[in-house]
C-alpha positions as a Markdown table, in Angstrom:
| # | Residue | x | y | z |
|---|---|---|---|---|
| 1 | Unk | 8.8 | 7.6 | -38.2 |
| 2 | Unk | 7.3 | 5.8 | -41.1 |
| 3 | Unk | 8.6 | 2.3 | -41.9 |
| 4 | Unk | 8.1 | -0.2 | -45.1 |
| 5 | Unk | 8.1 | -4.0 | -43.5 |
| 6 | Unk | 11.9 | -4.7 | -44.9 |
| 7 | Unk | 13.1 | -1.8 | -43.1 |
| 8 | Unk | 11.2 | -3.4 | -39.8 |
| 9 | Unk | 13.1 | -7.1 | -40.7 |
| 10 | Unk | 16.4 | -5.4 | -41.1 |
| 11 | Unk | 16.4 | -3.4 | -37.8 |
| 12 | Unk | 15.2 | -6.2 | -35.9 |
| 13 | Unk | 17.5 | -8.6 | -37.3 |
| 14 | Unk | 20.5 | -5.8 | -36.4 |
| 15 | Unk | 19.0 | -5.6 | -33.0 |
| 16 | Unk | 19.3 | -9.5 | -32.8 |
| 17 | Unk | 22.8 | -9.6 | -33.8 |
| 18 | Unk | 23.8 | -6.7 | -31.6 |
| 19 | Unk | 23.5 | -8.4 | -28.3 |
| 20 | Unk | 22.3 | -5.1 | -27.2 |
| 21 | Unk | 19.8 | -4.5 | -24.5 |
| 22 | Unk | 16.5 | -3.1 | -26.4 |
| 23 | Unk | 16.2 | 0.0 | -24.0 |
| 24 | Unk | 20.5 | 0.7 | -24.9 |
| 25 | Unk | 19.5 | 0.1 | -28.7 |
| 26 | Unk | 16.1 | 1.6 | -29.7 |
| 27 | Unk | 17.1 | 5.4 | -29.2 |
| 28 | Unk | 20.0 | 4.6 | -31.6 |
| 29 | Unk | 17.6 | 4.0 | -34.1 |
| 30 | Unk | 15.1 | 6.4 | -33.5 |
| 31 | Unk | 12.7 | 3.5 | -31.7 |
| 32 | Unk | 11.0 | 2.9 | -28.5 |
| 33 | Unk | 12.0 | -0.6 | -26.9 |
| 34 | Unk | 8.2 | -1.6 | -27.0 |
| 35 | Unk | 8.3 | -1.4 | -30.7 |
| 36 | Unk | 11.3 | -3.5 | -30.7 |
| 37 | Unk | 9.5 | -5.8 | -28.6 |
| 38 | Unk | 6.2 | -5.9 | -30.2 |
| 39 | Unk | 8.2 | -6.3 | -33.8 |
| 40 | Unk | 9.9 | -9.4 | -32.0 |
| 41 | Unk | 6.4 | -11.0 | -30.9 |
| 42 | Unk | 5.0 | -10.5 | -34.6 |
| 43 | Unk | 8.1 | -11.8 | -36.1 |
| 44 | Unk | 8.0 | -15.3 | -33.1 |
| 45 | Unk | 4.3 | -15.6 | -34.0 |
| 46 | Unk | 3.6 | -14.6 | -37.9 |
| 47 | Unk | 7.5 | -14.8 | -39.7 |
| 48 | Unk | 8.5 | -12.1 | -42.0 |
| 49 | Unk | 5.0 | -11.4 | -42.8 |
| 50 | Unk | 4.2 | -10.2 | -39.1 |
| 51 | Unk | 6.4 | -7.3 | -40.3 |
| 52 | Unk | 5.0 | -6.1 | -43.7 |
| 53 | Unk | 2.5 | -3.4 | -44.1 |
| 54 | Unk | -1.0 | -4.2 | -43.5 |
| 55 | Unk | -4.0 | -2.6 | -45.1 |
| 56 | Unk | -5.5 | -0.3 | -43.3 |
| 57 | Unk | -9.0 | 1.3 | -43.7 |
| 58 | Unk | -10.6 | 4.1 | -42.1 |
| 59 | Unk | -13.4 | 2.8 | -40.0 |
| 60 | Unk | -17.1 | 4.2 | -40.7 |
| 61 | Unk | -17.2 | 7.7 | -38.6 |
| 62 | Unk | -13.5 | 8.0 | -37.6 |
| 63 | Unk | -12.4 | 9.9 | -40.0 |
| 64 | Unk | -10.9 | 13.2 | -38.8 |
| 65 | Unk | -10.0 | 16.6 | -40.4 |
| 66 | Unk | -7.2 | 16.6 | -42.7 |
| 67 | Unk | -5.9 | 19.8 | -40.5 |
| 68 | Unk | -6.5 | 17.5 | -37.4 |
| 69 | Unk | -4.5 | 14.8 | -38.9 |
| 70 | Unk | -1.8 | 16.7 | -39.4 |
| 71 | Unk | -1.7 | 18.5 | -35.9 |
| 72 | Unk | -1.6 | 14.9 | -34.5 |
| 73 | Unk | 1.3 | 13.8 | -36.8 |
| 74 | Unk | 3.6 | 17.0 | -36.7 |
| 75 | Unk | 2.8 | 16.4 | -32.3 |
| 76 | Unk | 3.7 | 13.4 | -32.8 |
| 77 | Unk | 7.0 | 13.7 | -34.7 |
| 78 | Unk | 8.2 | 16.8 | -32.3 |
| 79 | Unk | 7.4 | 14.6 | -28.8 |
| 80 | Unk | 8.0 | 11.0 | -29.9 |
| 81 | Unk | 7.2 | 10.5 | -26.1 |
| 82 | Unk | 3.4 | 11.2 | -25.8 |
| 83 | Unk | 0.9 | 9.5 | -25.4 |
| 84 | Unk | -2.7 | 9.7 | -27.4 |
| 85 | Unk | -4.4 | 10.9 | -24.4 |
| 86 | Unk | -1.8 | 13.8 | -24.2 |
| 87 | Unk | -2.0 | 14.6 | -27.5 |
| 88 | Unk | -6.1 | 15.1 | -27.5 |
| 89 | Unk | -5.3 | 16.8 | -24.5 |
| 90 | Unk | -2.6 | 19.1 | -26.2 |
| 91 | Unk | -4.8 | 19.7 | -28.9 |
| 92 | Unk | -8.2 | 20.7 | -27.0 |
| 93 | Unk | -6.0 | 23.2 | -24.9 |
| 94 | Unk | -4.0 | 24.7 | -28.0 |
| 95 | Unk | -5.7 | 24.9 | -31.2 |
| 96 | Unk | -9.0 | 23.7 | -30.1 |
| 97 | Unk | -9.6 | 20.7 | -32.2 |
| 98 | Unk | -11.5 | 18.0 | -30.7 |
| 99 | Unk | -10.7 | 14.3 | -31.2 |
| 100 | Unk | -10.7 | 11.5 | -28.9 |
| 101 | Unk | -7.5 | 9.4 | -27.8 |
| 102 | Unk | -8.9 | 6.4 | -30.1 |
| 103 | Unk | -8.9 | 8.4 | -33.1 |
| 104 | Unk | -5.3 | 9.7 | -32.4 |
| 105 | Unk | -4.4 | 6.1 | -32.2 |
| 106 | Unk | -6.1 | 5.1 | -35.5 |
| 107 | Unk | -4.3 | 8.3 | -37.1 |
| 108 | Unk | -0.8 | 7.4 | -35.9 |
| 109 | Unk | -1.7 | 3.3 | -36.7 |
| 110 | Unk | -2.2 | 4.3 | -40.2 |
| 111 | Unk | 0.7 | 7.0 | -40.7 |
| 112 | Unk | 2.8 | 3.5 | -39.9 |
| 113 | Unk | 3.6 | 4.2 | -36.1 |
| 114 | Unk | 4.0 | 0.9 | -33.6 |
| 115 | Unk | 1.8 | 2.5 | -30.6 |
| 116 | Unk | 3.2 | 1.1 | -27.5 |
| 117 | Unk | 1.7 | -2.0 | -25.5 |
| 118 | Unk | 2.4 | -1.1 | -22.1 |
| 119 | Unk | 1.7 | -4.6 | -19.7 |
| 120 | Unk | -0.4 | -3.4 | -16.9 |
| 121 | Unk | 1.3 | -3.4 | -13.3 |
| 122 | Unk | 0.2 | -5.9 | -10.7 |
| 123 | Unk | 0.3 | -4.4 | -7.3 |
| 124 | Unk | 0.7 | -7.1 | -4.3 |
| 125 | Unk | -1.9 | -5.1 | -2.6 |
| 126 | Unk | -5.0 | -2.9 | -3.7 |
| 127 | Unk | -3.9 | 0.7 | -3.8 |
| 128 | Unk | -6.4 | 3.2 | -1.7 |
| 129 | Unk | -6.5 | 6.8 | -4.1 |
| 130 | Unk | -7.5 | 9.9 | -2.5 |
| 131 | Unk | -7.5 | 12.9 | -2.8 |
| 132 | Unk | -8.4 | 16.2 | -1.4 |
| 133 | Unk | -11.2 | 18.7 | -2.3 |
| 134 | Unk | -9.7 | 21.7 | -2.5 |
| 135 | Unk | -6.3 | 23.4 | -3.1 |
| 136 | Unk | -4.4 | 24.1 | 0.5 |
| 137 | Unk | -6.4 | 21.5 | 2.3 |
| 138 | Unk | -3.2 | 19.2 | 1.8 |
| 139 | Unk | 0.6 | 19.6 | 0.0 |
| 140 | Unk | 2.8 | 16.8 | -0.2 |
| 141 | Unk | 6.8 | 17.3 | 0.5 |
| 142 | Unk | 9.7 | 14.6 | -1.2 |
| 143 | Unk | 13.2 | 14.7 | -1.8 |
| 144 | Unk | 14.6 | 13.5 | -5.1 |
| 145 | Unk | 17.9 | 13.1 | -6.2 |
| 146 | Unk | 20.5 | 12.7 | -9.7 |
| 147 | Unk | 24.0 | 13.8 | -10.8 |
| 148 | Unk | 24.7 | 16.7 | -12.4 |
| 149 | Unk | 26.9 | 15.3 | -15.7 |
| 150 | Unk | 29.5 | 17.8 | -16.4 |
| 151 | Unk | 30.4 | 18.2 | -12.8 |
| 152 | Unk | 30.0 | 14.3 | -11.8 |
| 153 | Unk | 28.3 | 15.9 | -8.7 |
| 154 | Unk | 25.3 | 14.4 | -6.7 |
| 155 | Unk | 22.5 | 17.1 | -6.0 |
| 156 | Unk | 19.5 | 17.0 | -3.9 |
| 157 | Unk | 16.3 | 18.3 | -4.9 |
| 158 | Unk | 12.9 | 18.9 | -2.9 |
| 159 | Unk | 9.6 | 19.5 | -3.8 |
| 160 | Unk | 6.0 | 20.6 | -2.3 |
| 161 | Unk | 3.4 | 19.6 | -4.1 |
| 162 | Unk | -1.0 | 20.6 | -3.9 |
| 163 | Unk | -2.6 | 17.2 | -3.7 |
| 164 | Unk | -5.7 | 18.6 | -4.6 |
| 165 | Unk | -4.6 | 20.3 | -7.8 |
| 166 | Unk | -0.8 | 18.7 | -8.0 |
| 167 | Unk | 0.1 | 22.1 | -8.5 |
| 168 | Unk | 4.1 | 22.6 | -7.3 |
| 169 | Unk | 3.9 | 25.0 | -4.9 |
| 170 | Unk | 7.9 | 25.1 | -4.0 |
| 171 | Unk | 11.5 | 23.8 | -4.7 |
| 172 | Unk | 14.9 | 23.8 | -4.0 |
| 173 | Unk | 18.1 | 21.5 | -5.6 |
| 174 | Unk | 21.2 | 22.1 | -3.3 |
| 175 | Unk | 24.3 | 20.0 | -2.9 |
| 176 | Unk | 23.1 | 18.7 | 0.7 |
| 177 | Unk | 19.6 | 17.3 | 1.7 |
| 178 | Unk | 19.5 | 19.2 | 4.6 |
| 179 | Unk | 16.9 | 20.0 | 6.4 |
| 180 | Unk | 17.1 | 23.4 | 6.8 |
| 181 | Unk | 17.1 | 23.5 | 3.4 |
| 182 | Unk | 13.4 | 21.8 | 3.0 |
| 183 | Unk | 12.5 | 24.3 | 5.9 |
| 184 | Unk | 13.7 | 27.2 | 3.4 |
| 185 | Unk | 11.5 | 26.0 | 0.6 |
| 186 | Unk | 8.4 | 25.4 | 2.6 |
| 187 | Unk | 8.4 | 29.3 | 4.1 |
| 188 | Unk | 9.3 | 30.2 | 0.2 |
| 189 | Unk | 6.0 | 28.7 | -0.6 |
| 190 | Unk | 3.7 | 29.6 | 2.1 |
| 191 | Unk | 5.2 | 33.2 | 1.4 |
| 192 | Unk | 3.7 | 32.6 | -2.1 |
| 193 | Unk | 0.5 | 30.7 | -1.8 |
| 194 | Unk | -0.3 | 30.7 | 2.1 |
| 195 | Unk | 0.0 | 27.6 | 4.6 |
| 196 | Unk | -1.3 | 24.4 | 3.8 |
| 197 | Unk | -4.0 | 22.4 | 6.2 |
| 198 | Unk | -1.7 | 19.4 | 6.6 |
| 199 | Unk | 1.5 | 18.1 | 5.2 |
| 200 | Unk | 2.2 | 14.8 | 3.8 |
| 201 | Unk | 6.0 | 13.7 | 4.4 |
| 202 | Unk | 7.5 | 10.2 | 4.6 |
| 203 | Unk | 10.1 | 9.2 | 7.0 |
| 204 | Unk | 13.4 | 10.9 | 5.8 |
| 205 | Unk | 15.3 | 12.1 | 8.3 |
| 206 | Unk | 14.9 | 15.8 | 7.1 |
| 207 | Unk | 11.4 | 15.1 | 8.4 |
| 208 | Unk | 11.1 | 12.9 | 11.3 |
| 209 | Unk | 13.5 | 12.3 | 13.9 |
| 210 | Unk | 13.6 | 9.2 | 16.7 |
| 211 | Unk | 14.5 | 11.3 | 19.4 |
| 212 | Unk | 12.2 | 14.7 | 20.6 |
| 213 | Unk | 10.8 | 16.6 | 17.7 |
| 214 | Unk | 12.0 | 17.1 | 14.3 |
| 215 | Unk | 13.6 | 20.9 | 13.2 |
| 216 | Unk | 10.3 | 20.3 | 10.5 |
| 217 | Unk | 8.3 | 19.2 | 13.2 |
| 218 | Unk | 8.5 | 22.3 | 15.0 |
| 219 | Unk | 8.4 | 24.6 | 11.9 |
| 220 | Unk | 4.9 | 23.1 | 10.9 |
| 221 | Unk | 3.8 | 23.1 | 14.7 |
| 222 | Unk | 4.3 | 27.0 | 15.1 |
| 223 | Unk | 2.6 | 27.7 | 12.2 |
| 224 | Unk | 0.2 | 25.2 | 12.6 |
| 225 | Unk | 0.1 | 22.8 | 9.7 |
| 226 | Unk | -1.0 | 19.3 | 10.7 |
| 227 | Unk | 2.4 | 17.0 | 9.9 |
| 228 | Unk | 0.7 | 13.4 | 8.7 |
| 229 | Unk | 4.0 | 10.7 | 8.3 |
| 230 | Unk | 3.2 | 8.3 | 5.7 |
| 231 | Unk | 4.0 | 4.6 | 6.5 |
| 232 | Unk | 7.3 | 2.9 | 6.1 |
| 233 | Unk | 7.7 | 1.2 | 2.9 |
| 234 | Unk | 4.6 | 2.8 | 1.4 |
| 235 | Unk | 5.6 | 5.1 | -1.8 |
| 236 | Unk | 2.7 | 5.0 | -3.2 |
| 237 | Unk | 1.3 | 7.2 | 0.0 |
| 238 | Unk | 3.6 | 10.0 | -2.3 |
| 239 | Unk | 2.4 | 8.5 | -5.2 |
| 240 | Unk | 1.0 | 12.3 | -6.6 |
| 241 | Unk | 5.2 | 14.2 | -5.6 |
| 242 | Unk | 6.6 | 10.2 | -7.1 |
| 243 | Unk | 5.1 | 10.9 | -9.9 |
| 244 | Unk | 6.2 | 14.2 | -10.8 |
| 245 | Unk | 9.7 | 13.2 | -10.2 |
| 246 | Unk | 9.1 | 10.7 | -13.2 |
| 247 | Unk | 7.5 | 13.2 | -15.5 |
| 248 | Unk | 10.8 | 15.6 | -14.8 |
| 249 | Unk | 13.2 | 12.8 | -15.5 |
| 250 | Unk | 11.7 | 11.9 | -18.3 |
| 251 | Unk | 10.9 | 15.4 | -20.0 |
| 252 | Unk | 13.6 | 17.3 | -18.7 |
| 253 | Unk | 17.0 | 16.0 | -16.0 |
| 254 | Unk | 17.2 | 12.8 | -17.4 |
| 255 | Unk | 19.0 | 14.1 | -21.3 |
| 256 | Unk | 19.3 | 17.9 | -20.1 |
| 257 | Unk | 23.3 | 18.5 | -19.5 |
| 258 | Unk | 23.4 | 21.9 | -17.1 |
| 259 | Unk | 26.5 | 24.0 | -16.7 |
| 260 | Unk | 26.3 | 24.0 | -13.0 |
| 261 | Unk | 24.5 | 23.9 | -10.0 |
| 262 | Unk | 22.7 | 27.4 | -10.4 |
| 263 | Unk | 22.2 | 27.1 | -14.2 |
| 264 | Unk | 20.2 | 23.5 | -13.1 |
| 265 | Unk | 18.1 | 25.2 | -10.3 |
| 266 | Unk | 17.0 | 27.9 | -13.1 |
| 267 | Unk | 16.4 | 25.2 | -15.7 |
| 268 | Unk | 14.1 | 22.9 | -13.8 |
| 269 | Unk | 12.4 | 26.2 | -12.5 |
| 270 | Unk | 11.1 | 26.5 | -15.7 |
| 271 | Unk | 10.2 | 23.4 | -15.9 |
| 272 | Unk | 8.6 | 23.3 | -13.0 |
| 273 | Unk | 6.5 | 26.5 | -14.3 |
| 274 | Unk | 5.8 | 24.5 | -17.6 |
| 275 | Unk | 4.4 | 21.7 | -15.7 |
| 276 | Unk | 2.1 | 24.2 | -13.5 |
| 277 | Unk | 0.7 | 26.1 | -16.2 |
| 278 | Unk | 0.6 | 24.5 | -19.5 |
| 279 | Unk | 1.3 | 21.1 | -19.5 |
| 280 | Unk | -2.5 | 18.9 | -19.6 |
| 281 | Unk | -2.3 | 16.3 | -16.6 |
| 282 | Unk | -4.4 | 13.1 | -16.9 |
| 283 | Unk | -5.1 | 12.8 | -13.5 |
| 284 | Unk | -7.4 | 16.2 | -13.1 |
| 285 | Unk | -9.4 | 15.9 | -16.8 |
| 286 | Unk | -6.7 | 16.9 | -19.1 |
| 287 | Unk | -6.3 | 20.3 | -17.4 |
| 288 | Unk | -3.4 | 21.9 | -15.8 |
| 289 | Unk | -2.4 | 22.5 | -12.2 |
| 290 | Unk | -2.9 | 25.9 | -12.4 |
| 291 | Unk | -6.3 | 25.1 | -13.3 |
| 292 | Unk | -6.9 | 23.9 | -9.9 |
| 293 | Unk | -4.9 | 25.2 | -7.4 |
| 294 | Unk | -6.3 | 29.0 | -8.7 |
| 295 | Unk | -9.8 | 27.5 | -9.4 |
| 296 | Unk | -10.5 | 28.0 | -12.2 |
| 297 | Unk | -11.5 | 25.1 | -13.7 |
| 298 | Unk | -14.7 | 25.0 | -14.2 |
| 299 | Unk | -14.0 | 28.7 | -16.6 |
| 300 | Unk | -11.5 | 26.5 | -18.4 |
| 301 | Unk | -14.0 | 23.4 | -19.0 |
| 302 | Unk | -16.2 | 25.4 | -20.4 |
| 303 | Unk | -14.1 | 27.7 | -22.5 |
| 304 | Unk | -12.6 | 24.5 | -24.1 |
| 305 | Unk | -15.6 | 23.1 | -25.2 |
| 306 | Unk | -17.2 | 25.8 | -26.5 |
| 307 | Unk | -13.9 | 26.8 | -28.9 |
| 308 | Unk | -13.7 | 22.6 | -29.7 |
| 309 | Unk | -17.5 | 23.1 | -31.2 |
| 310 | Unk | -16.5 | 26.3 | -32.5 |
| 311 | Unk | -14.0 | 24.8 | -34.4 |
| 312 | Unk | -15.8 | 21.9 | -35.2 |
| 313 | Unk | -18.6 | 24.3 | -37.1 |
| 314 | Unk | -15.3 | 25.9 | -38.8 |
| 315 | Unk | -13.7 | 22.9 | -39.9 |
| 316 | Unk | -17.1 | 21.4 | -41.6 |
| 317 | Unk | -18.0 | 24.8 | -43.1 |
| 318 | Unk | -14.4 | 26.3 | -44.1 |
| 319 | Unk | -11.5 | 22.8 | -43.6 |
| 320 | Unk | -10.1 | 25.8 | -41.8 |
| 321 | Unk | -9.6 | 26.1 | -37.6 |
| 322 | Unk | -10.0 | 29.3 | -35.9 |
| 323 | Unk | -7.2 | 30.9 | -34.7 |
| 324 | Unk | -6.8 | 30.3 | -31.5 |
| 325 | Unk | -6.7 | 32.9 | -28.9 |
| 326 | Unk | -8.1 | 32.7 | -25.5 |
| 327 | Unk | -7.6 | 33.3 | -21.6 |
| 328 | Unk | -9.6 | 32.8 | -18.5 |
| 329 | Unk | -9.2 | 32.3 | -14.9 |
| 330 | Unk | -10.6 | 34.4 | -11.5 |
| 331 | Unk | -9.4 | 37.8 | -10.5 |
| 332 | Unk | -10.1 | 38.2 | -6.4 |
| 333 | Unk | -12.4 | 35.8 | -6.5 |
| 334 | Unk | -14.3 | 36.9 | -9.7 |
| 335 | Unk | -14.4 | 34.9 | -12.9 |
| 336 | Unk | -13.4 | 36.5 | -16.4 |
| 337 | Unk | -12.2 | 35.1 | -20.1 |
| 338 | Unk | -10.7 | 36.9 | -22.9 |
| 339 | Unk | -11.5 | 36.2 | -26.6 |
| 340 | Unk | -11.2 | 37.2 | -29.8 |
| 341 | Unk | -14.0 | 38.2 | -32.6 |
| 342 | Unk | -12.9 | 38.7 | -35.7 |
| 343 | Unk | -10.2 | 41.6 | -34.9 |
| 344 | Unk | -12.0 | 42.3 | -31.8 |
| 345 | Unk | -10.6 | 41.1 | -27.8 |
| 346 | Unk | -14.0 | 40.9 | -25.8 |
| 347 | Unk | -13.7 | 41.4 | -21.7 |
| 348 | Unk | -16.4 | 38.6 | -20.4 |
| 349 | Unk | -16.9 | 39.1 | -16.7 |
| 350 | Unk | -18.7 | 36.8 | -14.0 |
| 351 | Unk | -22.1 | 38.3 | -14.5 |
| 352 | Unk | -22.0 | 38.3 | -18.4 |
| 353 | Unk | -20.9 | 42.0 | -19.2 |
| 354 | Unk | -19.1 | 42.0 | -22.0 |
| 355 | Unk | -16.2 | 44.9 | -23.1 |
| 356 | Unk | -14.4 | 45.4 | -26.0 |
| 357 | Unk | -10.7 | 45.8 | -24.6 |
| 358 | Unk | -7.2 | 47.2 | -26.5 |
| 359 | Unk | -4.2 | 45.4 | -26.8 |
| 360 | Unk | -1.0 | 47.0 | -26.0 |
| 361 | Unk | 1.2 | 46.9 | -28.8 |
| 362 | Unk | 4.8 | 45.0 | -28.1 |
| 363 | Unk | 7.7 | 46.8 | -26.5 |
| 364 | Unk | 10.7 | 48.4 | -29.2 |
| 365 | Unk | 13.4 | 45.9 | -29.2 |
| 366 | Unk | 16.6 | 46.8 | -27.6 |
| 367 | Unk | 20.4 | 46.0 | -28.5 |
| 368 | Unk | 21.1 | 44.5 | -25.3 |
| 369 | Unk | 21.1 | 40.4 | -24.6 |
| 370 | Unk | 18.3 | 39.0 | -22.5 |
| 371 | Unk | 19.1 | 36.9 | -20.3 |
| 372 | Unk | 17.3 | 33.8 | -19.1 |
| 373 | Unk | 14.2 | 35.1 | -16.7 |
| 374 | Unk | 13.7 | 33.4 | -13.4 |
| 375 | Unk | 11.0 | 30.7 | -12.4 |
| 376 | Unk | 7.8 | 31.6 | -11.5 |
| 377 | Unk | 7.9 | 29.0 | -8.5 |
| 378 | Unk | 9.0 | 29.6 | -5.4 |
| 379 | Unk | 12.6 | 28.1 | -4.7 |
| 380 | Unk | 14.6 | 27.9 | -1.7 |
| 381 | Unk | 18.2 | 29.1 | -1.8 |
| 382 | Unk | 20.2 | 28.9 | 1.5 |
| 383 | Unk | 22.2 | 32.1 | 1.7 |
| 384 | Unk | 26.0 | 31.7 | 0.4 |
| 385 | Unk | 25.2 | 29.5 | -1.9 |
| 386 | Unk | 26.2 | 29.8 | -4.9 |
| 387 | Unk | 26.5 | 25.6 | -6.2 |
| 388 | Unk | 30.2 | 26.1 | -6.9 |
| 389 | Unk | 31.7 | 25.8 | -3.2 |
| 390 | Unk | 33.9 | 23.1 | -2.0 |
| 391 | Unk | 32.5 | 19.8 | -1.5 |
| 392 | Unk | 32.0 | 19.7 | 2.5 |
| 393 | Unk | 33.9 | 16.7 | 4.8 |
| 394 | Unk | 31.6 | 13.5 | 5.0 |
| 395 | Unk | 29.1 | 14.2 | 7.7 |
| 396 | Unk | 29.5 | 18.2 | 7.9 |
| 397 | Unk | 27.4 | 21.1 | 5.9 |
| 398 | Unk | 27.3 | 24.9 | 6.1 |
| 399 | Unk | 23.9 | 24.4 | 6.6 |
| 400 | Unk | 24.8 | 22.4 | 10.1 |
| 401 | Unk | 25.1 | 26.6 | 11.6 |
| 402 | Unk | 21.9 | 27.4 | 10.8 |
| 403 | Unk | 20.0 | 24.5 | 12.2 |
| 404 | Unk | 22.0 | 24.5 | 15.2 |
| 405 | Unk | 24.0 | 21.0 | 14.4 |
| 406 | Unk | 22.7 | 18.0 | 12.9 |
| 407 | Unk | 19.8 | 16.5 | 14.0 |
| 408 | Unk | 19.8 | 12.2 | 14.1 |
């Protein structure tokens, strides 16, 4: 959203008069709370002037494609949300245009956009990062938890998370946080992607118990996955699962309204399948967890760069990208990619053979509805339920049967 300095003036001075928190008031407007803070600080330190348009000039060198420019704008104007990191990101992995996070900055800066000036956090102590070397050597396990709106009902969700690759390898949302029902979504996705090495939990009781072993305990034990419990009072141990459970409230729960409990499971599954396979991640090089976890990245590293240069060549020659078409990965262990030529789709395997491969052409459309498909990711559904039985007595569950009681 493009703004003249009076039109800055007048919503601030609204704002002001409102009484209204900035975080309540900015998405009446269209804003982000930073603007409306950073607007406030110009206005404290410079008067009305602080406000108007500046003039702007393109630095020497940092100019970018017109086509470039206007990928970054029309990105920005569909996800008001992202970042400039994301957005180089989005646009190496999509149309394969290369431009830095600097030079999205400068684009959006001069299209009128108040970038966000985000106050690093101060941590009382020094955070220790790690991470492991390969997918499977370690998942981590959380519980997360929000209403559903129509319903007014509190829902449980748990997730197992690749710390190598922050691939999410399972899920389940059910009206208890039982833990049979985290027991149910860890064999869901060792059925799918094989045991993990060790598992990271914290201290919840559907983990851990004071007395004897823990129902997950034993699970892990007789198939034997090291179970490492993080310390007391130490989130950022999950910081990898903790973070994902932002990303989802952000991009997804925290505006999405679902009809019930099963039409929420199916919804965040896809999500869930959107985070794992297309959405770039900062934290692994602007790739995504699929990437990773199925090892191909270095077949995706590659492949980006060399269609970034190609498009860079086609941009200087013609002001015209490439069309983008492209898809690699590992079959059995064997490396491939996929690309277009002109009208041609050329096979690339591992050891350089390349074949010229036929596209099948799409199926007739049929009369009847589709319905929406199911998730990719592996989810754990207890039997019987179905998200619309009665709520149970305080400190009962159906799933109490299947656990053999409670466990404290």
């Amino acid at each position: 959203m493009v703004l003249t300095g009076a039109q800055r003036l007048l919503l601030l001075d609204t704002w002001r008069r409102s009484q209204l928190p900035a975080g309540d008031f900015a998405p009446l407007v269209g804003l982000t709370k930073h603007s409306l803070y950073a607007w406030k600080r110009r206005f404290e330190d410079e008067g009305p002037a602080g406000l108007a348009d500046k003039p702007r000039g393109s630095r020497r060198g940092s100019r970018v494609p017109e086509v470039t420019r206007r990928s970054i704008l029309m990105l920005k104007e569909d996800n008001p949300d992202w970042g400039c990191q994301r957005i180089t990101d989005v646009l190496a992995r999509g149309p394969g245009l290369g431009v830095s996070a600097g030079s999205v900055a400068r684009v959006l800066h001069d299209a009128g956009y108040e970038l966000e000036e985000r106050q690093p956090r101060i941590h009382p102590d020094r955070i220790r990062r790690f991470e492991r070397s390969r997918a499977n050597e370690l998942w981590q396990t959380d519980l997360f938890t929000f209403v559903l709106k129509r319903q007014n009902r509190r829902v449980h969700l748990v997730g197992f998370m690749d710390d190598y690759s922050r691939f999410m390898v399972g899920y389940g949302l059910h009206a208890t946080a039982s833990a049979a029902l985290v027991i149910e979504v860890l064999r869901a996705a060792i059925a799918n992607y094989q045991a993990p090495a060790e598992l990271l939990t914290d201290n919840g009781t559907q983990y851990v118990t004071w007395r004897g072993k823990s129902a997950f305990a034993r699970e892990c034990e007789a198939r034997g996955i090291r179970q490492i419990v993080a310390t007391p009072r130490r989130p950022q141990t999950l910081g990898k699962i903790e973070r994902f459970w932002g990303t989802l409230w952000r991009e997804c729960v925290g505006t999405a309204v679902f009809l019930d409990l099963e039409d929420a499971r199916r919804r965040i599954g896809h999500f869930i399948d959107h985070y794992n396979f297309q959405r770039p991640h900062q934290g692994i090089d602007g790739l995504v967890p699929a990437d990773r976890f199925f090892q191909a990245a270095p077949e995706v590293l590659k492949v980006l760069k060399e269609r970034v240069a190609a498009n860079a060549l086609a941009l200087a020659r013609n002001g015209i990208p490439k069309d983008p078409f492209y898809l690699t990965g590992q079959v059995a262990g064997r490396s491939f990619s996929v690309h277009a030529e002109g009208e041609r789709v050329i096979l690339t395997r591992e050891e350089g053979e390349r074949r010229e491969i036929e596209l099948v052409g799409p199926r007739e459309r049929t009369a009847e509805p589709v319905g929406m498909p199911d998730p990719i990711c592996p989810q754990g559904v207890m039997p019987g339920g179905d998200g619309n039985e009665e709520p149970q007595a305080p400190g009962e569950s159906v799933l109490d049967e299947l656990t053999g009681g409670r466990h404290e």
